[in-house]
GURO-711370 format. One line per field, with one value per residue (C-alpha): residue in three letters; x, y negated, z negated. Coordinates in Angstrom, 1 decimal, padded with zeros to 4 digits, always signed. Example, Ala and Ser with C-alpha at 12.3 -4.5 7.8 and 13.67 -1.06 7.14 Angstrom:
<rs>
aa <- c(Ala, Ser)
c1 <- c(+012.3, +013.7)
c2 <- c(+004.5, +001.1)
c3 <- c(-007.8, -007.1)
</rs>
This chain:
<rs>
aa <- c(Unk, Unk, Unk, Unk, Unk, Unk, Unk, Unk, Unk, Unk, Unk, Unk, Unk, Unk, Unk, Unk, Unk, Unk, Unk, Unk, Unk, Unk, Unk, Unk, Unk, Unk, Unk, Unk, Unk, Unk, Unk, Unk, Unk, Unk, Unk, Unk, Unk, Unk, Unk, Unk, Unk, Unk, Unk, Unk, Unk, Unk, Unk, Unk, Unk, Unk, Unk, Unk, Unk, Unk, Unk, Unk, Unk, Unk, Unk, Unk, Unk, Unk, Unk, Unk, Unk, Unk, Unk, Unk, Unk, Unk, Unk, Unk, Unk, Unk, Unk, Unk, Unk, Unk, Unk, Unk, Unk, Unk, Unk, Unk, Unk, Unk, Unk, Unk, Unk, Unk, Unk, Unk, Unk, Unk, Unk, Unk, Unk, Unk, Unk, Unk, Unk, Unk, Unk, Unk, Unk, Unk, Unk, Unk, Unk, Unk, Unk, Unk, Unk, Unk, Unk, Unk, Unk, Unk, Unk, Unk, Unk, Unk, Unk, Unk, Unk, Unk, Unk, Unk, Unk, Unk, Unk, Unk, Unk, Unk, Unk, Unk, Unk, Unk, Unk, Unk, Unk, Unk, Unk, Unk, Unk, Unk, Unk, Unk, Unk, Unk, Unk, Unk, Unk, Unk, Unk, Unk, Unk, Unk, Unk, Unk, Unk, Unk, Unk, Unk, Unk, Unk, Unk, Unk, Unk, Unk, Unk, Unk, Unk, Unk, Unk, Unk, Unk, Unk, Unk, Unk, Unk, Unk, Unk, Unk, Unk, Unk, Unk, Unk, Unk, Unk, Unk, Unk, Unk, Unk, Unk, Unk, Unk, Unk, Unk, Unk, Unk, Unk, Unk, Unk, Unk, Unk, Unk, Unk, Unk, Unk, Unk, Unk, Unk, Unk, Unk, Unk, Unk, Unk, Unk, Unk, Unk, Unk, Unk, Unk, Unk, Unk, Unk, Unk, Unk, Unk, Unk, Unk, Unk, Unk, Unk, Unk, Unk, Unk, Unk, Unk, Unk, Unk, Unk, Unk, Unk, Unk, Unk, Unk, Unk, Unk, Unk, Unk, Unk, Unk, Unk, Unk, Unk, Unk, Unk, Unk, Unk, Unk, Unk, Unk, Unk, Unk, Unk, Unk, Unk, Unk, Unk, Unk, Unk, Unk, Unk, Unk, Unk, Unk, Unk, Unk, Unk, Unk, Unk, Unk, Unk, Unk, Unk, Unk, Unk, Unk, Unk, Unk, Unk, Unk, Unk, Unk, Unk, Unk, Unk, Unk, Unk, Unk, Unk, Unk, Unk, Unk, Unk, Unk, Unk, Unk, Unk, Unk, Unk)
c1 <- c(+000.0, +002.6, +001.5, +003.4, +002.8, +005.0, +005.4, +004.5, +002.8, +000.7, +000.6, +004.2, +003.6, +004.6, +001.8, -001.1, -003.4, -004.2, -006.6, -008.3, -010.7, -013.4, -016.4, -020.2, -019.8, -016.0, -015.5, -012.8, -012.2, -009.7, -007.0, -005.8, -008.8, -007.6, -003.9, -004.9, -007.0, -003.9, -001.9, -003.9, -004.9, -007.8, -009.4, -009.4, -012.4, -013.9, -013.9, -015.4, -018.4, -019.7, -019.8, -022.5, -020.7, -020.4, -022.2, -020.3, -018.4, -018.4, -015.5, -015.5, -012.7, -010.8, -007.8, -004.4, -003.4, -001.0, -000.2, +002.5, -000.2, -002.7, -006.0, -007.4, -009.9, -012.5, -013.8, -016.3, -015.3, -018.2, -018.3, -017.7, -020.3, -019.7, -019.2, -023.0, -024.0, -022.2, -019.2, -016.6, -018.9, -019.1, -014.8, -014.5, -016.6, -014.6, -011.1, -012.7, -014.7, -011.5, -009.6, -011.9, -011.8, -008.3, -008.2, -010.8, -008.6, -005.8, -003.9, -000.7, +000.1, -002.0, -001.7, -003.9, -004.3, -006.0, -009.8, -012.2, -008.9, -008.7, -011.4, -013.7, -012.7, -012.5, -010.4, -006.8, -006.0, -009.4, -009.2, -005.9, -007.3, -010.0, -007.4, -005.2, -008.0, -009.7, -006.7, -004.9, -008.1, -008.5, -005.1, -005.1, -007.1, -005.0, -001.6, -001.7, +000.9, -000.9, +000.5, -001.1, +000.5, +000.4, +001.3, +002.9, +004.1, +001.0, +001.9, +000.6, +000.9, +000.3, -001.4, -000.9, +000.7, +002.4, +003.7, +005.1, +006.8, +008.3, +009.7, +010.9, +012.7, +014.6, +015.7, +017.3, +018.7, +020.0, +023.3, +025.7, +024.8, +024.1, +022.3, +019.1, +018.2, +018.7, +021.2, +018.3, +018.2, +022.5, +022.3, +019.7, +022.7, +021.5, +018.6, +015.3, +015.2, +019.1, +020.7, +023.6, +025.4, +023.0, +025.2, +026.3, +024.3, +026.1, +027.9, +025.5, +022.6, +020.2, +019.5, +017.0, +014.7, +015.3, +014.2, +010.9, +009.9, +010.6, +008.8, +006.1, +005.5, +005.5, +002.7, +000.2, +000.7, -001.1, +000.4, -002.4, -001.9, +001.6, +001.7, -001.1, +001.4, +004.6, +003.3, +005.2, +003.6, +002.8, +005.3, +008.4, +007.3, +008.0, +011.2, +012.1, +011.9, +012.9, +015.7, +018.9, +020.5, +017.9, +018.6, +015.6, +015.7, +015.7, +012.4, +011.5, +013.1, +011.5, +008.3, +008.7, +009.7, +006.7, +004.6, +006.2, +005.8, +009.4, +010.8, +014.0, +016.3, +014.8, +014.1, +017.8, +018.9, +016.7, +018.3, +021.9, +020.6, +019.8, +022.9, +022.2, +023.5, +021.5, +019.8, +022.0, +021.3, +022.9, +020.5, +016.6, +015.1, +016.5, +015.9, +011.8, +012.4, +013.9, +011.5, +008.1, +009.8, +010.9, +006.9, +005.1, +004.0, +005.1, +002.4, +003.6, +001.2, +002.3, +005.8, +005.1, +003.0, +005.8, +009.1, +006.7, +005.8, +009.3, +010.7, +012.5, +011.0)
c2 <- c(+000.0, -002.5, -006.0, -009.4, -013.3, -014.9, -017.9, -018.1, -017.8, -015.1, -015.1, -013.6, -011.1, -007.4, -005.7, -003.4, -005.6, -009.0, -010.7, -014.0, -016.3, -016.8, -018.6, -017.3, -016.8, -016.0, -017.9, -019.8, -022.8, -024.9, -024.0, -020.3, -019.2, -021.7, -020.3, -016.6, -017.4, -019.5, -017.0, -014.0, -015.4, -016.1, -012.3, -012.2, -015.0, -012.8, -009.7, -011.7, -012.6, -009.7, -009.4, -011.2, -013.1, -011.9, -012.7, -014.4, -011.8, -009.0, -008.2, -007.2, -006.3, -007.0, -005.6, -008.1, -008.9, -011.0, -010.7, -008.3, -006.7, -003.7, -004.9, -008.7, -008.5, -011.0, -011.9, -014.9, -016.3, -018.7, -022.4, -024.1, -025.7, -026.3, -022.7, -022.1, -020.1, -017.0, -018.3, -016.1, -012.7, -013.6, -014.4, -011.3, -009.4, -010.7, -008.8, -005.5, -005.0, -006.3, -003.4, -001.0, -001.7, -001.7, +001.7, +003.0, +002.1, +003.8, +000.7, +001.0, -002.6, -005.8, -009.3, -011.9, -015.5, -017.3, -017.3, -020.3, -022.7, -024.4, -026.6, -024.7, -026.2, -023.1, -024.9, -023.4, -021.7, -020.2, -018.8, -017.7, -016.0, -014.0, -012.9, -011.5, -009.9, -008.3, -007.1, -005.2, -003.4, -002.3, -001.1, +000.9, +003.6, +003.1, +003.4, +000.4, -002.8, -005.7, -009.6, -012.7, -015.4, -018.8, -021.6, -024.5, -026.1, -024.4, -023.5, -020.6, -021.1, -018.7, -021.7, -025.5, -024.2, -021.8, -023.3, -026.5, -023.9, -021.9, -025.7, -026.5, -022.9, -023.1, -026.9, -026.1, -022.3, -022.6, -022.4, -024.1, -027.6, -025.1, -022.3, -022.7, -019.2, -015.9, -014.0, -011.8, -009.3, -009.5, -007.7, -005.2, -003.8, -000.6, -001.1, +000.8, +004.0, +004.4, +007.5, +006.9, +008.0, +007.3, +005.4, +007.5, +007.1, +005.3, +007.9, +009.9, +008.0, +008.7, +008.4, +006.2, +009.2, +010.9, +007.2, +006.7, +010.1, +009.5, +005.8, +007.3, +010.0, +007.4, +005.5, +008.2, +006.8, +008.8, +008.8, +006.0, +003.8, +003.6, +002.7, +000.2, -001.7, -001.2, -001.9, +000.8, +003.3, +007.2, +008.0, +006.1, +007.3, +011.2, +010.2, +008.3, +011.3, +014.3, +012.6, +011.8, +009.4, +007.8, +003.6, +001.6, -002.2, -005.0, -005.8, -001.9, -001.8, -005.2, -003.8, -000.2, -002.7, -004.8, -001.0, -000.4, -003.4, -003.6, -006.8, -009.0, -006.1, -003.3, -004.5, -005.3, -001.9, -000.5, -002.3, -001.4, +002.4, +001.7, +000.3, -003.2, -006.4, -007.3, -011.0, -014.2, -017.2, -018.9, -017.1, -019.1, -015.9, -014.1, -017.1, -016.8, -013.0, -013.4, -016.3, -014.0, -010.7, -012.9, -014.0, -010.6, -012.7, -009.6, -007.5, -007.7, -009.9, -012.5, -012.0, -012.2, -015.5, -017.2, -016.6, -017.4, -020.8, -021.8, -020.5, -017.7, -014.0)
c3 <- c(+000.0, +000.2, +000.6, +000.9, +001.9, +004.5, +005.9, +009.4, +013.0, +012.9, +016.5, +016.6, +014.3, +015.6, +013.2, +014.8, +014.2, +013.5, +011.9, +013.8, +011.4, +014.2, +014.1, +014.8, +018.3, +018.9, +022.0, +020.5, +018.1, +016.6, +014.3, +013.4, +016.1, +018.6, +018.6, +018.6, +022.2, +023.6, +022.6, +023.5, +026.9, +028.7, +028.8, +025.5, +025.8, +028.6, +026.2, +023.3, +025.7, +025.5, +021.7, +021.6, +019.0, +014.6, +011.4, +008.6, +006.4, +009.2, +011.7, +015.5, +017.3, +020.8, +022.1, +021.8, +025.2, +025.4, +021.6, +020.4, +018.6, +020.2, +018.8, +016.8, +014.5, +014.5, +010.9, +010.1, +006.9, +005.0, +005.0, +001.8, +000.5, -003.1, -004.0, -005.1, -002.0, -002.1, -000.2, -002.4, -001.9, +001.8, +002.2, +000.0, +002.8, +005.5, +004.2, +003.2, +006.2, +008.5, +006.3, +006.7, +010.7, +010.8, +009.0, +011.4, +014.5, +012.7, +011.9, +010.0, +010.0, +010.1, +009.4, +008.2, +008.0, +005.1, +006.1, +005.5, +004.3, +007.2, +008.2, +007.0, +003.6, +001.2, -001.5, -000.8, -004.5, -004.2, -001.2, -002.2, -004.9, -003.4, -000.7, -002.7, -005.3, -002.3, -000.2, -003.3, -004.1, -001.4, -000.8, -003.8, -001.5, +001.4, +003.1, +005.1, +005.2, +004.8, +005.5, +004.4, +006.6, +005.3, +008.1, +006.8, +003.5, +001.2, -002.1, -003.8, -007.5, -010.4, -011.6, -012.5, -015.8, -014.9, -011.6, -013.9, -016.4, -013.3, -012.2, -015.5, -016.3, -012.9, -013.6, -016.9, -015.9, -012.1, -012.0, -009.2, -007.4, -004.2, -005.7, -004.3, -002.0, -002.8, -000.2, -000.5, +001.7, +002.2, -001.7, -000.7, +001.6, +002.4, +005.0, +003.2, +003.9, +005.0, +003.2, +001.3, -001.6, -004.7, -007.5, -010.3, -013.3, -016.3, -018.1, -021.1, -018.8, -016.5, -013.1, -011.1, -010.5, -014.0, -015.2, -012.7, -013.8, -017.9, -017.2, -015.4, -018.3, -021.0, -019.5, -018.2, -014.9, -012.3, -008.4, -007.2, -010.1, -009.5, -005.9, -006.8, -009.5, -007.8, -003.9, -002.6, +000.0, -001.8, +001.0, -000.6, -004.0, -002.4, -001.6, -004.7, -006.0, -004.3, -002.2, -004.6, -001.5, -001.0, -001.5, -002.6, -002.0, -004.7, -004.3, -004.5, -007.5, -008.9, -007.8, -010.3, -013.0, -012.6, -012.8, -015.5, -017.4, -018.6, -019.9, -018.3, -019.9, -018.8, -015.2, -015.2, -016.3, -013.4, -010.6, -011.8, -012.4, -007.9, -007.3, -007.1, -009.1, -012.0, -012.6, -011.8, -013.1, -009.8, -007.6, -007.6, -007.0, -010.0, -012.0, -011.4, -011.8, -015.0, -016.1, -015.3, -017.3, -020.5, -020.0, -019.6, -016.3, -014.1, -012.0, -008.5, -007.3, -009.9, -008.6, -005.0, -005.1, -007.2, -005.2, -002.3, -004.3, -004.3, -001.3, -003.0, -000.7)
</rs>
């Protein structure tokens, strides 16, 4: 089920699917809608004719065309009105029943934009909300990667709080005048799923799997439930455990920790166990991971919308 926000055009992304946030009759619009028809050329509008156009919360489909993806999904998300007329069960409609579409077209991969935000005028934290709420329950039944793109500067805070505590925690603990961006993906290494040599496990210790399995155990963690927390795919978890050379990434790894509700310590001691440095204080990325595990701020979804927040994935 592994799910993450990005920054970007969703038109250029390489998924199976994408999602398009289409009005009543699909013929095209402004915004995200507008970009998907450019993009997708004009029989895409000449397929979309025929629909006979979609009701608010449900999803039609077209092929992709000239997108990289096969197939767009076509989901009308509600018009904000004040939030009184059942505009959040309505966007909440819109994701599962684009999900369940996806699934029945034997998706693996699809991406979506944030529905109603745009001129629509869901308020943005709102809609963030209800995006993220709907898409990881669903996912807890379901193999699928899922995107949320967000175009733009848009910042999607834990809340106002917590957002100005995040600020604060990274102004008095960075470390270095140019410590701003994680090299990121350079300390991950190993590309996922790459065999190599596991690191040895700390003499008298044990190993990642012996701890995942020990973890697991301790907290009555069925298979499900742990893909759910983590955002890992029931596929990686197999080979988490029955492959020893197997490499996990950092954000693997951060993503077990965050199932397993460990604190800054123990999420530390976890990415050394996989080979990987532990918490910097001159990286901004470690600095947010470090200040949501000293807060018990640390389910995945939490940790995702935060390094997002301040440029940090």
């Amino acid at each position: 089920m592994p799910f993450n926000i990005v920054r970007g055009d969703i038109t250029k992304m390489n998924t199976d699917a994408i999602v398009n946030a289409a009005n009543t009759t699909l013929l095209g619009g402004g915004g995200v809608d507008g970009a998907i028809h450019r993009a997708a050329g004009p029989e895409l509008l000449k397929e979309c004719m025929t629909l006979g156009g979609c009701k608010m919360g449900q999803a039609k489909v077209t092929k992709g065309y000239d997108l990289s993806c096969k197939y767009i999904i076509h989901t009308v998300g509600p018009i904000w009105n004040g939030g009184g007329f059942g505009e959040e069960q309505i966007l909440r409609s819109c994701y599962k029943n684009s999900l369940e579409l996806a699934e029945q077209l034997g998706c693996r991969s699809v991406a979506f934009p944030l529905i109603s935000a745009g001129v629509y005028g869901y308020p943005i934290q709102q809609a963030i909300e209800v995006a993220l709420s709907a898409i990881n329950e669903y996912l807890g039944d379901s193999e699928m990667q899922v995107t949320l793109m967000m175009f733009g500067g848009r910042i999607v805070a834990v809340n106002d709080t917590e957002f100005e505590s995040i600020k604060q925690y990274i102004s008095e603990n960075l470390v270095g005048q140019f410590a701003t961006r994680r090299r990121r993906h350079a300390a991950d290494d190993a590309p996922a799923g790459q065999e190599q040599a596991a690191p040895p496990p700390p003499r008298g210790g044990e190993t990642l799997v012996q701890a995942v399995t020990r973890l697991t155990s301790e907290l009555e963690l069925d298979d499900k439930e742990l893909c759910r927390r983590a955002n890992i795919s029931g596929s990686l978890l197999g080979k988490i455990r029955s492959d020893g050379r197997f490499r996990l990434t950092r954000s693997e790894v951060i993503g077990l920790a965050s199932a397993f509700d460990l604190d800054c310590e123990g999420a530390g001691q976890l990415l050394q166990l996989a080979g990987l440095p532990p918490f910097s204080m001159s990286d901004r990325a470690d600095v947010i991971l470090r200040y949501l595990f000293e807060n018990d701020c640390c389910d995945i979804l939490t940790i995702n919308r935060a390094l997002f927040s301040f440029d940090a994935l």
